[in-house]
C-alpha positions, 0 to 999 in steps of 0.5 A: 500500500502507498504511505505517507512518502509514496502519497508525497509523492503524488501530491508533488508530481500535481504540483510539477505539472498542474500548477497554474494549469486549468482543468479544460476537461475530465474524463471518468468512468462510473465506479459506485465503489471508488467514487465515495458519496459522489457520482462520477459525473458529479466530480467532473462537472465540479472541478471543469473549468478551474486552476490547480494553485497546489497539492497538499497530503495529511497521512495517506491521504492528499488533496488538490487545491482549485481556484473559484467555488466550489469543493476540492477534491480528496483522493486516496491510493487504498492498496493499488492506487496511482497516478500516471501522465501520458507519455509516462509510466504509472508511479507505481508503489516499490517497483514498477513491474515489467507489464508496466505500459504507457497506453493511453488512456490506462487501464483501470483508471477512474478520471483522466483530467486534461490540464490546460497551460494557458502560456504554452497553450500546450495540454498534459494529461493526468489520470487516476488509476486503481485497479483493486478499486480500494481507493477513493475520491471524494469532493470536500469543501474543507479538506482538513475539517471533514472525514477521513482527514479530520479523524485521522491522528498526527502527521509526523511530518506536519503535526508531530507531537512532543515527545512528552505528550506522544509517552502519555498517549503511548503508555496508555495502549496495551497492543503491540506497538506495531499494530499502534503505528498502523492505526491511523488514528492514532499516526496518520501516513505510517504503514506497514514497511515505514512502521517496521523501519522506525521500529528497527532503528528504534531496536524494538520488537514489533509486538512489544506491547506499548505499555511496557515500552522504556523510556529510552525506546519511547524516545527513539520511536518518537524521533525516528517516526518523524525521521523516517519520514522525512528521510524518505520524503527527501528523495521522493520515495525513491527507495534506490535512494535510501540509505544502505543500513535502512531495512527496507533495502534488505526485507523483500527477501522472504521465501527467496533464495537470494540472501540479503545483505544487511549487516549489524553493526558488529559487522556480521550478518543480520538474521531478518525474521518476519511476524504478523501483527496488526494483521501485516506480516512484519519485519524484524532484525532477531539480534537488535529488537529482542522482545522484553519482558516486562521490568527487564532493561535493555541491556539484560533483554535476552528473549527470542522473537518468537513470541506468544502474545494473543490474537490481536483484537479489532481496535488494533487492526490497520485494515478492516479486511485484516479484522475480519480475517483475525476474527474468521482465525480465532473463531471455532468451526460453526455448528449447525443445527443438523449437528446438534439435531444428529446429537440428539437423535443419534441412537447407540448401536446395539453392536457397540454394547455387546462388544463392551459387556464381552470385555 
């Protein structure tokens, strides 16, 4: 999914090529689903005819500053979304894959708009894509006062709070800190591969429970959240960019047999071991984010990773199919009503009580 530096991204790519640039027309296609309490149509006759003056992010979420009246419009990626200009590749989330294609108009895309440069007379095209249909696009006249940006937690590049203020907030909650930081109410932006990289620099394990946090660790996740962020932001998301000792250079090699190469800084080989909390499978360094026990310190921590907290309950859950797919996994196997119908009028066999009167 898109986090926080993908969706800057986004947001960055409008400003380069829309600023100043009036909306001649919008091309859309009916999706109930991905067009969130407006139609379509809708979307396209509010925005015709105005200028992009900027493009703005909160979290995962960024939305288009037009000119005039009218609402503005707020997009999110969900798990596949992206923009594409024609002539170009998608900006596609990690990698672009080899099926990648400049056709026009692309597939899967759900408004195309046509900006107008009135010095150059010349039009660029932006579209919308996703293919999942887990995105949405909205219409807002105050994006920062309404749903979803106005329920979302803290920005850590925007809004990140004192380090005194996020220990109380922190301290307060039982999960693991790994399903904290995916829930965006709490921090707007940070997803799954973000949320392990602030971990691993602040050594903590993934499921380490918010309430048995140091102060220490508490610090270092304060400051690496922001860090992370900022760092990744810099070089536009471009991950070939980020430094060597980063996780995220070294963690897609689950189930591959390609070995990475992320070293400790002892200079031996780091043992990447892999998790699910918060419903996301996550990424951890064995030998520098040990799970500690309650009322151990730092230094004496010396458990394994392997770890057996209980299921998570739904409140810590990122995404709402995750919660449903946690539930189906703890619940026990349905019985029905012929099961227990068969209990009852199930009859010894007659056979069965011989053989035991024999013995």
């Amino acid at each position: 999914m898109p986090e926080l530096p993908e969706v800057e991204r986004a947001a960055a790519l409008i400003r380069e090529i829309g600023t100043g640039k009036r909306i001649d027309r919008v091309e859309t296609v009916q999706d109930d689903i991905v067009f969130s309490g407006i139609s379509h149509n809708e979307f396209a006759h509010e925005i015709t005819g105005r200028t992009i003056q900027d493009a703005r992010r909160y979290g995962k979420v960024f939305y288009v500053q037009l000119d005039g009246e009218g609402r503005l419009p707020v997009l999110h990626f969900g798990m596949t979304g992206m923009l594409q200009v024609k002539g170009q590749l998608a900006t596609y989330y990690k990698e672009t894959p080899r099926s990648a294609s400049t056709q026009w108009p692309p597939r899967f895309m759900k408004f195309i708009l046509h900006l107008h440069d009135p010095v150059s007379g010349e039009t660029t095209h932006l579209a919308f894509l996703d293919a999942r249909r887990l995105g949405r696009i909205r219409l807002c006249a105050s994006p920062l006062e309404e749903p979803p940006i106005c329920d979302l937690g803290y920005d850590p590049i925007i809004s990140m709070p004192p380090l005194a203020e996020f220990q109380a907030k922190l301290l307060k909650r039982t999960c693991p800190i790994k399903a904290l930081l995916l829930d965006q109410s709490f921090t707007a932006g940070v997803g799954n591969w973000v949320a392990d990289e602030i971990l691993y620099h602040a050594r903590v394990h993934p499921e380490q429970r918010c309430n048995t946090l140091l102060e220490e660790h508490i610090a270092a996740i304060h400051h690496h959240t922001a860090e992370v962020c900022k760092l990744a932001v810099a070089v536009n998301a471009d991950d070939t960019k980020f430094p060597e000792d980063w996780l995220m250079k070294h963690r897609w090699g689950k189930g591959k047999k390609k070995a990475h190469t992320l070293n400790l800084p002892s200079g031996g080989l780091a043992t990447i071991k892999w998790v699910t909390v918060g419903g996301r499978t996550s990424a951890f360094v064995e030998e520098l984010q040990p799970l500690r026990k309650p009322g151990i310190s730092v230094k004496d921590a010396e458990e394994g990773s392997e770890s057996d907290l209980p299921d998570l309950t739904d409140s810590d859950m990122e995404d709402p199919q995750s919660v449903q797919q946690a539930k189906r996994k703890r619940q026990p196997p349905r019985r029905t009503s012929r099961h227990f119908k068969n209990q009852e009028t199930s009859k010894p066999n007659p056979g069965s009580k011989k053989r035991a009167r024999q013995s």
